[in-house]
C-alpha positions in Angstrom: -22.6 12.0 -9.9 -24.8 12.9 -6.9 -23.7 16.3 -6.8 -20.8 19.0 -8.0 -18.2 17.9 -4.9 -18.2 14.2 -6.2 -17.3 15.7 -9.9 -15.0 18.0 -8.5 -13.4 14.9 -6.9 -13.2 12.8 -9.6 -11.7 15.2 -11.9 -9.0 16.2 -9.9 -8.3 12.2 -9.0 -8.5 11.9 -13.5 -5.6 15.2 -13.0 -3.3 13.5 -10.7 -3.3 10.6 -12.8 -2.3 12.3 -15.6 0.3 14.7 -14.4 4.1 13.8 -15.4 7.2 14.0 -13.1 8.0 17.2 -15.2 4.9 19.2 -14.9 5.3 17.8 -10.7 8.1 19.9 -10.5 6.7 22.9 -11.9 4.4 22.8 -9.5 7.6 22.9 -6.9 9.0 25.9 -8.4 6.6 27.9 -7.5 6.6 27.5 -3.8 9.0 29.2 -1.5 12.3 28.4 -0.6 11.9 29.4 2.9 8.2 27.6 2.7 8.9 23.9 1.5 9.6 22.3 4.5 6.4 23.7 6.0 4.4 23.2 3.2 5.3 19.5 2.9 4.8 18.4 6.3 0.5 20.3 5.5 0.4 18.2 2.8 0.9 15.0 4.7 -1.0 16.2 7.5 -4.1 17.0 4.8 -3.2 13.3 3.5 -3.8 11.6 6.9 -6.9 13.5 7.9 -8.1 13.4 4.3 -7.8 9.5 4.8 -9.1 9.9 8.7 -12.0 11.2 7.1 -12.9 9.0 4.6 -12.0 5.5 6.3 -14.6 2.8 6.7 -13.8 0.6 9.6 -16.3 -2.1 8.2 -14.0 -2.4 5.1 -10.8 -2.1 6.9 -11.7 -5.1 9.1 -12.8 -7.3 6.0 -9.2 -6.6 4.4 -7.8 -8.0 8.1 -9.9 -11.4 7.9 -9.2 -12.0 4.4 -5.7 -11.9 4.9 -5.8 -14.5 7.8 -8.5 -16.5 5.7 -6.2 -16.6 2.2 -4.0 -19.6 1.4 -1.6 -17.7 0.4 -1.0 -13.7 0.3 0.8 -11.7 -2.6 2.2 -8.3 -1.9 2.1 -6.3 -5.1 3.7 -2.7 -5.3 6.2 -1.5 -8.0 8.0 2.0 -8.1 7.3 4.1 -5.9 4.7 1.6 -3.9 7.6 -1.0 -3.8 9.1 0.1 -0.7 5.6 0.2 0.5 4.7 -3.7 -0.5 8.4 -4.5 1.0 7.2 -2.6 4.3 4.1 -4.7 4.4 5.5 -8.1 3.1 8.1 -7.7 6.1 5.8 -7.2 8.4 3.3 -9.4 8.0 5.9 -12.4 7.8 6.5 -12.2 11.3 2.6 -13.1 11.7 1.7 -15.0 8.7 3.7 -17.8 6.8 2.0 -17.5 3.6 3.4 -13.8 2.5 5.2 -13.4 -0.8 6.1 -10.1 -1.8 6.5 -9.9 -5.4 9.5 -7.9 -6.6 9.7 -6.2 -10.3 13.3 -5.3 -9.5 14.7 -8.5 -10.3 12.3 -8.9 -13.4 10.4 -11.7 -11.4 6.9 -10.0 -11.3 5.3 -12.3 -13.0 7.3 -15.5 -12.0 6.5 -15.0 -8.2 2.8 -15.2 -9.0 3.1 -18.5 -11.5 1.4 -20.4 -8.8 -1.9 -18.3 -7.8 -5.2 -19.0 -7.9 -8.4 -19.6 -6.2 -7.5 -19.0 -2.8 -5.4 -17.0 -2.5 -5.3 -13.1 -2.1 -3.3 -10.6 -3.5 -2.7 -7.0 -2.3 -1.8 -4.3 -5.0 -0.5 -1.3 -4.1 -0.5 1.6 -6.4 -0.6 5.1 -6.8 -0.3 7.9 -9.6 1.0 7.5 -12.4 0.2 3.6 -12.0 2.6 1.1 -12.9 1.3 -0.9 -15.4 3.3 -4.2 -14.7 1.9 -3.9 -11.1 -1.5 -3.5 -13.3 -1.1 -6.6 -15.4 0.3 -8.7 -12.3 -2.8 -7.7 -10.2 -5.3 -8.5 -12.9 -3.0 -11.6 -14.0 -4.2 -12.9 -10.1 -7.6 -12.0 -10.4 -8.5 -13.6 -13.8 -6.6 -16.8 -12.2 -9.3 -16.4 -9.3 -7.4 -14.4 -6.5 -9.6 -12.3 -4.6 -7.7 -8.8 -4.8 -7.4 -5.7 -2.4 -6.5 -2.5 -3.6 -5.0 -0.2 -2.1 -4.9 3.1 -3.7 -5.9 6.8 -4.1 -9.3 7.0 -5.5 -12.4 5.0 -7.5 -10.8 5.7 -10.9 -7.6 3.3 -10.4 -7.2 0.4 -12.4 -6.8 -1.4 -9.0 -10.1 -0.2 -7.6 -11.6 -1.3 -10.4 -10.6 -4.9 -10.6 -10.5 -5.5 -6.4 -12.5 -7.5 -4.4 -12.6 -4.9 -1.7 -10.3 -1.5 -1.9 -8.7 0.6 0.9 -8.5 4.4 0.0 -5.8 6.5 0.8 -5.0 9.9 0.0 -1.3 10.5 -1.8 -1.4 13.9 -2.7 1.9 15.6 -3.2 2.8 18.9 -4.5 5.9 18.0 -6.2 7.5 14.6 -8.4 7.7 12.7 -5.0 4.6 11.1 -3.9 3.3 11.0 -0.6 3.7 7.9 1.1 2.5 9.0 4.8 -1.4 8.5 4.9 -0.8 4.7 3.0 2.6 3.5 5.3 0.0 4.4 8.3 -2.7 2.9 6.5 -0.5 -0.1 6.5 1.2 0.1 9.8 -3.0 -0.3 11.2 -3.5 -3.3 9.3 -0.4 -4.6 10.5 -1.4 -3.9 14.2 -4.6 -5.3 13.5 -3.1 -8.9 11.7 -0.8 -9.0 14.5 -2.9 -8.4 17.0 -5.3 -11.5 16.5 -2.3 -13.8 17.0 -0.8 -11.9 19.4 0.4 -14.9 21.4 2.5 -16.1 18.2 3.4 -12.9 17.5 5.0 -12.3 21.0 6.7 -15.9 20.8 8.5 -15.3 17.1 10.0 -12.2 18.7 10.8 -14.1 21.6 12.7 -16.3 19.7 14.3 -13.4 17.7 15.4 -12.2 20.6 17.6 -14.7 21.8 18.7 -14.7 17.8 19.8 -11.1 18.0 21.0 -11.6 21.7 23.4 -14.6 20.3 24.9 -12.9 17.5 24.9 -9.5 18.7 23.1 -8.2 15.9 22.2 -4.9 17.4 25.5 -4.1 19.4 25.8 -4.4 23.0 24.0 -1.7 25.0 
């Protein structure tokens, strides 16, 4: 280490991943009634300018080309990052036609990804305690020759370790649920920034939808 604030770091990134959802809430019985509302909406605040902080554009902007440069994109996030890969997966289908988001709730982890390979890209999303079948998928993809980008907490995830190129975000929470605002704004930018390259598209899919929802009344007359 360079210096005592990088080991500090790292040891309390090796902490977090070690923590159980018991010892979490612990931790949440010795705040405040009164307090926890307060106290939850700092620690997301801390997250996102934690994250601010830390973000390298460069890096950011190489995720964004590799995504439009990859025959085809996999989306991996089980547990708690699932709602996060579904975020993302949606998302990015309305600019890309190449998105698969791989869901473990069905038991199909591993059968989404039968076809990967050189090529292709796939995104894992993880966060303390790590999912190992989100792991194994992720590292299934790269030893097929997938470039991967991770997109986790810190240097000592098994996802940073294995990516191509890694987007940090900070997740800390001070109780069993995780933090999910610094990385669902982490992912509403690259979003922006996918879309924004085919914006033209982009603005005639929604077009179409439009008339879709219009037809049907999906959204209820206003």
């Amino acid at each position: 280490y360079d210096g005592y604030p990088e080991l500090q770091r790292a040891l309390q990134e090796l902490i977090r991943n070690r923590l159980t959802a018991v010892q979490r809430i612990q931790l949440t019985s010795e705040l405040d009634e009164d307090e926890i509302l307060t106290n939850v909406l700092k620690s997301d605040i801390a997250n996102l300018r934690a994250t601010i902080d830390t973000a390298d554009n460069a890096t950011f902007n190489r995720v964004g080309d590799e995504l439009f440069q990859a025959k085809k994109v996999y989306i991996v996030g089980m547990k708690s990052a699932s709602p996060l890969a579904q975020f993302l997966g949606y998302y990015l289908g309305f600019v890309l036609d190449n998105v698969v988001t791989v869901n473990a709730s069905f038991g199909d982890a591993y059968e989404s990804m039968i076809r990967v390979g050189p090529e292709d890209l796939c995104v894992g999303i993880s966060f303390p305690r790590d999912s190992q079948m989100a792991i194994h998928a992720v590292e299934d993809a790269r030893d097929r020759g997938a470039d991967v980008v991770a997109i986790t907490d810190g240097q000592m995830s098994p996802l940073y370790r294995m990516a191509t190129v890694s987007l940090l975000v900070r997740s800390d929470m001070i109780s069993f649920v995780d933090s999910m605002a610094a990385p669902l704004s982490l992912l509403n930018a690259l979003i922006v920034a996918v879309g924004r390259q085919k914006n033209e598209e982009v603005s005639g899919t929604f077009s179409q939808l439009e008339n879709v929802w219009s037809k049907y009344n999906i959204f209820g007359k206003t």
